[in-house]
C-alpha positions as CSV (number, residue, x, y, z in Angstrom):
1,X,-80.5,134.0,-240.7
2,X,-80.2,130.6,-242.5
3,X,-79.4,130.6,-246.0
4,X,-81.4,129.2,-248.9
5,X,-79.1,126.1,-249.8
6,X,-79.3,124.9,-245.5
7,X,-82.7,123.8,-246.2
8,X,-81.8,122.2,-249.3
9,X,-81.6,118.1,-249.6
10,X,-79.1,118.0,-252.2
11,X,-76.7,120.3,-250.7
12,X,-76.9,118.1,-247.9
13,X,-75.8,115.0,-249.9
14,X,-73.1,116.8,-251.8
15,X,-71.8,117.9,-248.8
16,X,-72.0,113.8,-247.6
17,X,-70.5,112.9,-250.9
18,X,-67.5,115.2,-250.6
19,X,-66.7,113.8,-247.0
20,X,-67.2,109.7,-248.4
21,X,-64.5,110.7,-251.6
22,X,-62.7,112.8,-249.2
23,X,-62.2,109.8,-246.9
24,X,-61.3,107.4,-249.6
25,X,-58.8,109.5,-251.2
26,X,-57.1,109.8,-247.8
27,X,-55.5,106.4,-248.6
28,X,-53.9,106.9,-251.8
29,X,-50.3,106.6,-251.7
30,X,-48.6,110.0,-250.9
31,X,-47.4,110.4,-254.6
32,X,-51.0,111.2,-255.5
33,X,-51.8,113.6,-252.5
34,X,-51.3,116.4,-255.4
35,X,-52.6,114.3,-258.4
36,X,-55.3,111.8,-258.7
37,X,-56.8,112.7,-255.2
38,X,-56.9,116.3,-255.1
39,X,-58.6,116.5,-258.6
40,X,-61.3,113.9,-256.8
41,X,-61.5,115.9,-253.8
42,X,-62.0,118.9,-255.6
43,X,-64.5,117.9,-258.0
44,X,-65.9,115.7,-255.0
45,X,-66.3,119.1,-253.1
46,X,-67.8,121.4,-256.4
47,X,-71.4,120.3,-256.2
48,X,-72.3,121.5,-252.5
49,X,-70.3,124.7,-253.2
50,X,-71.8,124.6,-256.8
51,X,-75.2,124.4,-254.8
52,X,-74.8,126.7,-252.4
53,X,-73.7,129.4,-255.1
54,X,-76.6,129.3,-257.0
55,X,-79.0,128.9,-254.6
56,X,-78.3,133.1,-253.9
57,X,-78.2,133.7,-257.4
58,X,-81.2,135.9,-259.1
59,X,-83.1,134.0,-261.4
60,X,-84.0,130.0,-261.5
61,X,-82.1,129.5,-264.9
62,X,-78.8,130.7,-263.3
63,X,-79.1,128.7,-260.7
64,X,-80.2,125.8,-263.0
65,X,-76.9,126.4,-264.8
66,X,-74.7,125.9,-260.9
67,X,-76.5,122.7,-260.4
68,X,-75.9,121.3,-264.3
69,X,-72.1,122.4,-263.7
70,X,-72.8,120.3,-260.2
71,X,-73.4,117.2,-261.7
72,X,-70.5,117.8,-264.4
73,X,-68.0,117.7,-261.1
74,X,-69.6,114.6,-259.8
75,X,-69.0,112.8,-263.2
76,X,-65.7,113.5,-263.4
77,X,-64.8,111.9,-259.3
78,X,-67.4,108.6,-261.0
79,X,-64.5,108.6,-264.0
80,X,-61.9,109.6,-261.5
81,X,-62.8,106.8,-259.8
82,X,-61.8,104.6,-262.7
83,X,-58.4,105.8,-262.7
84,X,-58.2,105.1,-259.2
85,X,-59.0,101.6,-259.7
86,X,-56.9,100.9,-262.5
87,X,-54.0,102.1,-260.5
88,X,-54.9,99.8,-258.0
89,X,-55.8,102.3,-254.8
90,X,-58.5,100.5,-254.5
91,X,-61.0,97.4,-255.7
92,X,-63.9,97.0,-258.0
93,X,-66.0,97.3,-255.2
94,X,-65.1,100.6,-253.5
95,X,-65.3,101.8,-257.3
96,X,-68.6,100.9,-257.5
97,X,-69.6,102.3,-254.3
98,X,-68.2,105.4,-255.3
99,X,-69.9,105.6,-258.8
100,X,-73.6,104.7,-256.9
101,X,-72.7,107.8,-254.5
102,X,-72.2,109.8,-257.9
103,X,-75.1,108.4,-259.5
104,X,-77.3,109.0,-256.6
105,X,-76.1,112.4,-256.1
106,X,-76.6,113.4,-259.5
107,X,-80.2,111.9,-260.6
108,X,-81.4,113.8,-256.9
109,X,-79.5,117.4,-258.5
110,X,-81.3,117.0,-261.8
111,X,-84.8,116.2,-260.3
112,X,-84.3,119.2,-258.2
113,X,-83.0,121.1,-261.5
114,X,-86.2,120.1,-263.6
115,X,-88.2,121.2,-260.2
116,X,-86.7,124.5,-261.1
117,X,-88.6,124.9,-264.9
């Protein structure tokens, strides 16, 4: 028996997105491992989870309310990834590759969401 969220796009790219931030936080300096880059690995892995919750939920609205708490985790690893920058774990560029992988993510989870009305 498959579940609801396997068929899914978006829970598909969140789960993508969580291994790209999971990668990039893997080379932070050892002083962060229980900082900066578990809070963006956790956030980074919320949205498929997030997904796959409310997928077996009852009712569209709850599951409506999963997905809008989705793309609240994937805003915080796009500011997370500010922080990173400033503390110099990695360029403008990786940044910025980061916060398009957020901005993708998200704009796919809320045409899905309004799908959902």
């Amino acid at each position: 028996m498959a579940f609801r969220f396997e068929g899914l796009e978006i829970w598909h790219k969140a789960r993508e997105f969580s291994l790209k931030v999971n990668q990039v936080t893997a080379t932070f300096p050892p002083k962060e491992r229980y900082s900066l880059a578990d809070q963006m690995n956790r956030a980074s892995n919320a949205p498929a989870l997030l997904i796959a919750e409310g997928s077996g939920l009852d009712t569209n609205a709850l599951f409506s309310h999963r997905l809008g708490l989705a793309i609240g985790e994937i805003c915080e690893v796009a500011a997370a990834s500010f922080m990173a920058m400033d503390r110099g774990y990695f360029s403008l560029e990786k940044k910025n590759e980061i916060y398009e992988w957020a901005d993708e993510l998200a704009r796919k989870i809320n045409a899905f969401r309004n799908s959902l009305r």
